[in-house]
Legacy VTK file of the C-alpha trace (Angstrom):
# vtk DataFile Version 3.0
C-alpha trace
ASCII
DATASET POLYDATA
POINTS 257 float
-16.475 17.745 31.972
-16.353 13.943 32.118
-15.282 12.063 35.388
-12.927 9.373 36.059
-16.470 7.565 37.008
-18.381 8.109 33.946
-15.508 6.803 31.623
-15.709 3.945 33.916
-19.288 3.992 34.074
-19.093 2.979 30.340
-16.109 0.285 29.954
-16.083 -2.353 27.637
-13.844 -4.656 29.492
-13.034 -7.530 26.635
-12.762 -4.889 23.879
-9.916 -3.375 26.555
-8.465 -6.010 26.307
-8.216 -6.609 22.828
-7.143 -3.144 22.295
-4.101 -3.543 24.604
-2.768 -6.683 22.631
-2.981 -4.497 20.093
-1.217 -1.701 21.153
1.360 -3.895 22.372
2.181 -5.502 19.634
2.179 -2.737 17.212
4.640 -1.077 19.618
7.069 -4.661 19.450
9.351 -5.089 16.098
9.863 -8.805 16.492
6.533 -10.079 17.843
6.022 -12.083 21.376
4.989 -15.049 23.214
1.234 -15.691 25.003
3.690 -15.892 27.621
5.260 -12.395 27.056
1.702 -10.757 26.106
0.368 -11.469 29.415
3.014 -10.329 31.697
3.476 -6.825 29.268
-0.275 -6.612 30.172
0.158 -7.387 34.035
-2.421 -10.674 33.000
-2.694 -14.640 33.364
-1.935 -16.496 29.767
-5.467 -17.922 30.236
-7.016 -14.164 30.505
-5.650 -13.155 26.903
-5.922 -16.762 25.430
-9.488 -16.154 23.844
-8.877 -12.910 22.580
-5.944 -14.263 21.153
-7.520 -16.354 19.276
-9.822 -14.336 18.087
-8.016 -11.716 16.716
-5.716 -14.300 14.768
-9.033 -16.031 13.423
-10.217 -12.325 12.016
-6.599 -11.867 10.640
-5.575 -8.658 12.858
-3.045 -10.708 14.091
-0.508 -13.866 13.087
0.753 -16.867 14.882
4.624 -17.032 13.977
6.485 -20.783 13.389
8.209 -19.489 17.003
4.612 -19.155 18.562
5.073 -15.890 18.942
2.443 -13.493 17.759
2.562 -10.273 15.832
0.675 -7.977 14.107
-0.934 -8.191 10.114
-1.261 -5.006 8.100
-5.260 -5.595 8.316
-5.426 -2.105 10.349
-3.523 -0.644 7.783
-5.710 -2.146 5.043
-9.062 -0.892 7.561
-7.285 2.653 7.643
-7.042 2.966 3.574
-10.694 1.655 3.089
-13.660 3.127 1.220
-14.074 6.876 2.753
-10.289 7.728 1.975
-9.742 6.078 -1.128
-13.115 7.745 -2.532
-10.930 11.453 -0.996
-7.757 10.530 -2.509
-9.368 9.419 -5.688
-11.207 12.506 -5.936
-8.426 14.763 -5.230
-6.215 12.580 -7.699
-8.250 12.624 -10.487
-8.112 16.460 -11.960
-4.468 16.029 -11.796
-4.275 12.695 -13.733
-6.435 14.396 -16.316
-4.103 17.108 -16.842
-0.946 14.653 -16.741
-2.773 12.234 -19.245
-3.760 15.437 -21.772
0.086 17.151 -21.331
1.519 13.836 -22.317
-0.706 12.209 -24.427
-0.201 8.818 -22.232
-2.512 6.959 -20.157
-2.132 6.894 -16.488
-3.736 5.380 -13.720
-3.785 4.923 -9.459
-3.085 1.687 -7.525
-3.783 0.838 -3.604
-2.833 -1.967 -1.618
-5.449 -3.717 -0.570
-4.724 -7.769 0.844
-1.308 -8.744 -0.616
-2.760 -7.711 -4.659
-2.709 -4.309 -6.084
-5.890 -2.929 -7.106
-6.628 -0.072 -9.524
-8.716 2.751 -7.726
-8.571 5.151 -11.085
-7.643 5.470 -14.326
-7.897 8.698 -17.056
-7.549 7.658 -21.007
-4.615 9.654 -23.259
-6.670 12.524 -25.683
-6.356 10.849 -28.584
-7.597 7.683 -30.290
-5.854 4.911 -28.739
-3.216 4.272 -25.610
-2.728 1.449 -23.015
-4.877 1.472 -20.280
-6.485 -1.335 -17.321
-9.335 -1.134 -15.966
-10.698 0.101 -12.827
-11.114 -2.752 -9.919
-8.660 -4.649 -11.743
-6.314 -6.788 -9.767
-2.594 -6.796 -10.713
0.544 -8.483 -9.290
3.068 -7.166 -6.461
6.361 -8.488 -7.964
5.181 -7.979 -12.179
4.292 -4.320 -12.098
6.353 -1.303 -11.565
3.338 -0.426 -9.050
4.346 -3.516 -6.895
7.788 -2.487 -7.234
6.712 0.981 -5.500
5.174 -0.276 -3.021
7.869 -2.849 -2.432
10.853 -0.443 -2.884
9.394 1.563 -0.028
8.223 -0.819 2.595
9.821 -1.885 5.474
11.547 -5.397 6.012
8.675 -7.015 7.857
6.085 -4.836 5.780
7.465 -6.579 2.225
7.294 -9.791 3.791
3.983 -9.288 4.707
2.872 -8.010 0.984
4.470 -11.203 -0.529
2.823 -13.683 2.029
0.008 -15.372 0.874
-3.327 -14.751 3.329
-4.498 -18.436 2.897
-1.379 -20.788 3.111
1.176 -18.323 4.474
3.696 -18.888 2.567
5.711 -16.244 1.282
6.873 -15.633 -2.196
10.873 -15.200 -2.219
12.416 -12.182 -3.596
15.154 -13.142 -6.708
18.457 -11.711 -5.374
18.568 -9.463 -8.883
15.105 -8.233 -8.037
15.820 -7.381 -4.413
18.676 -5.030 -6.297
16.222 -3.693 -8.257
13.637 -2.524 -5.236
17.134 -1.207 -3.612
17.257 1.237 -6.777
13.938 2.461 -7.339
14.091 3.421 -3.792
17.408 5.017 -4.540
15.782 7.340 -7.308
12.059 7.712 -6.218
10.397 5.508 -9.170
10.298 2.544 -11.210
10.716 2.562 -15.207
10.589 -0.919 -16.538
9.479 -3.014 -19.672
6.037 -4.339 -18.998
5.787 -8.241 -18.028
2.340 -7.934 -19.750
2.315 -6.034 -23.143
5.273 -5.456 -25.285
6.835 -2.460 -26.380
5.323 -0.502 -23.152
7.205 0.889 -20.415
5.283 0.951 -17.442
6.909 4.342 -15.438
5.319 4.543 -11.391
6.203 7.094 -8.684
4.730 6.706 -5.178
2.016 8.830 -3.609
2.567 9.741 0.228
0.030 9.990 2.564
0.183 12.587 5.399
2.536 9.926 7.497
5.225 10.011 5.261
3.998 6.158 3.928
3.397 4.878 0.704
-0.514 5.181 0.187
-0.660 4.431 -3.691
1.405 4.429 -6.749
0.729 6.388 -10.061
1.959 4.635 -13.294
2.014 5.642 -16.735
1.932 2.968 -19.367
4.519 4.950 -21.945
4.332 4.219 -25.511
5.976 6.264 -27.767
3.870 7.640 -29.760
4.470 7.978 -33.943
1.267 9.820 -34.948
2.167 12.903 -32.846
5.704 14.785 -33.374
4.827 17.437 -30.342
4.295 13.988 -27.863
6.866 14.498 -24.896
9.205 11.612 -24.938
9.985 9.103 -22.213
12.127 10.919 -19.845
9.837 13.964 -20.394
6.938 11.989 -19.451
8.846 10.457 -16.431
9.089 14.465 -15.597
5.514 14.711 -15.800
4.993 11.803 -13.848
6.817 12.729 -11.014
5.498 16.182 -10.665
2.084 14.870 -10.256
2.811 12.793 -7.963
4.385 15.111 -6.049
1.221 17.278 -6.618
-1.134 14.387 -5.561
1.131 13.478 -2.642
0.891 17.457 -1.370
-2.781 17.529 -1.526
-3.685 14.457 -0.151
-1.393 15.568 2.961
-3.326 19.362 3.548
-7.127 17.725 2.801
-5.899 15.217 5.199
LINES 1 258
257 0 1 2 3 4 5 6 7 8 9 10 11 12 13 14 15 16 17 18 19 20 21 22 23 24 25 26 27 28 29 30 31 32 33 34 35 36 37 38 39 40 41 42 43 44 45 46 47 48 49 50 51 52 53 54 55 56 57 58 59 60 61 62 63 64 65 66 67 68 69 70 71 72 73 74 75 76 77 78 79 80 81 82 83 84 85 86 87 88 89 90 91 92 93 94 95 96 97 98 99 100 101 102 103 104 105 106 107 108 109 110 111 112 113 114 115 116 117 118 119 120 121 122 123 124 125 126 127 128 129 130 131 132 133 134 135 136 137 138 139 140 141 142 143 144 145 146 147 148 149 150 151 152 153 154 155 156 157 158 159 160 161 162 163 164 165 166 167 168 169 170 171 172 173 174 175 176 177 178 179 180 181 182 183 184 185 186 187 188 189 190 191 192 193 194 195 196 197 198 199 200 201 202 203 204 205 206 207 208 209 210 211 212 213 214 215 216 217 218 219 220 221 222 223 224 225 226 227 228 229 230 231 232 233 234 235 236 237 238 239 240 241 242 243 244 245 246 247 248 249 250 251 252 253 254 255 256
């Protein structure tokens, strides 16, 4: 059994430190002051001043216009890195195969990663042709019915995070009739919209929850209808589709987890 001494034996006291600012502030909706930091923390301003300013300068933390300081979705980003995108990928991809071969679509996976949207997998339709992107590629947060997933289902200060750009800090405004729009796909549980990219396609995305109840990914279909195939299921039957898997993905993502 280990001893109030041997914990102590082994402290790290700066890393303590910087662990505390963090808890604190993940724990605070509206951010705080050196000021406020330091007397949460039972510590001078000059104690937590350095390790301040580190953690803004390696982006786990932001320095409001106020001055006050609050937390950057960088630990979320940490927590969705390599080992459990390679497990959700894995346990995502027999299901996209079967969705892709039932309706004779394309259909692939996005994850947040730093204010973009990046495509972590992506499974061809059966037959000759379809739409499809790339893996790796990089695709927009307000332009995609992906970024309107991910959008629809964040919180205030998590949107305004996604649309805030990491080097000048300015954040991209919402258009009023696109603010309705994110209001609605909530509403309903998915996006169906024309593509901004390719006509004729209607890019359909549901989200895919991780074991917290958050939005870990979105799954989007790039429907064309198809006119060489009279058994293809049609849009809203694809939608159907859509949303099962997700649900599917979503469920087994949540028990491997």
């Amino acid at each position: 059994m280990t001893s109030v001494d041997d914990l102590d034996k082994y402290r790290a006291p700066a890393l303590d430190k910087g662990l505390d600012i963090l808890e604190l502030l993940a724990a605070t909706a509206e951010g705080l002051s050196q000021a406020e930091i330091a007397k949460s923390l039972d510590r001078t301003p000059n104690e937590i001043y350095r390790m301040l300013d580190r953690l803004v300068r390696r982006d786990y933390v932001r320095r409001t216009a106020g001055d006050r300081y609050e937390l950057t979705l960088k630990l979320f980003e940490l927590a969705h890195m390599a080992p459990p995108v390679a497990r959700l990928v894995g346990q995502a991809t027999p299901l996209l195969r079967t969705f892709a071969r039932d309706a004779q679509q394309a259909v692939h996976l996005v994850i947040y990663d730093r204010n973009v949207l990046v495509v972590v997998a992506q499974v061809d339709s059966p037959g000759y042709w379809n739409v499809s992107i790339r893996v790796g590629s990089r695709i927009g947060m307000v332009n995609t019915g992906s970024g309107h997933v991910f959008l629809a289902f964040a919180s205030d200060a998590e949107r305004q995070l996604m649309l805030e750009d990491p080097v000048t800090r300015q954040r991209e405004l919402l258009p009023d009739d696109l603010q309705d729009r994110l209001k609605l796909v909530r509403e309903r549980g998915y996006e169906s919209m024309a593509s901004l990219q390719v006509a004729g396609v209607t890019n359909l995305s549901v989200p895919i929850y991780g074991p917290n109840g958050m939005v870990i990914a979105a799954l989007t279909c790039p429907y064309t209808q198809r006119l060489d195939s009279r058994d293809a299921p049609d849009r809203d039957r694809v939608l159907d589709m859509l949303r099962a898997t997700g649900r599917h993905v979503s469920d087994q993502h949540r028990v491997a987890s």
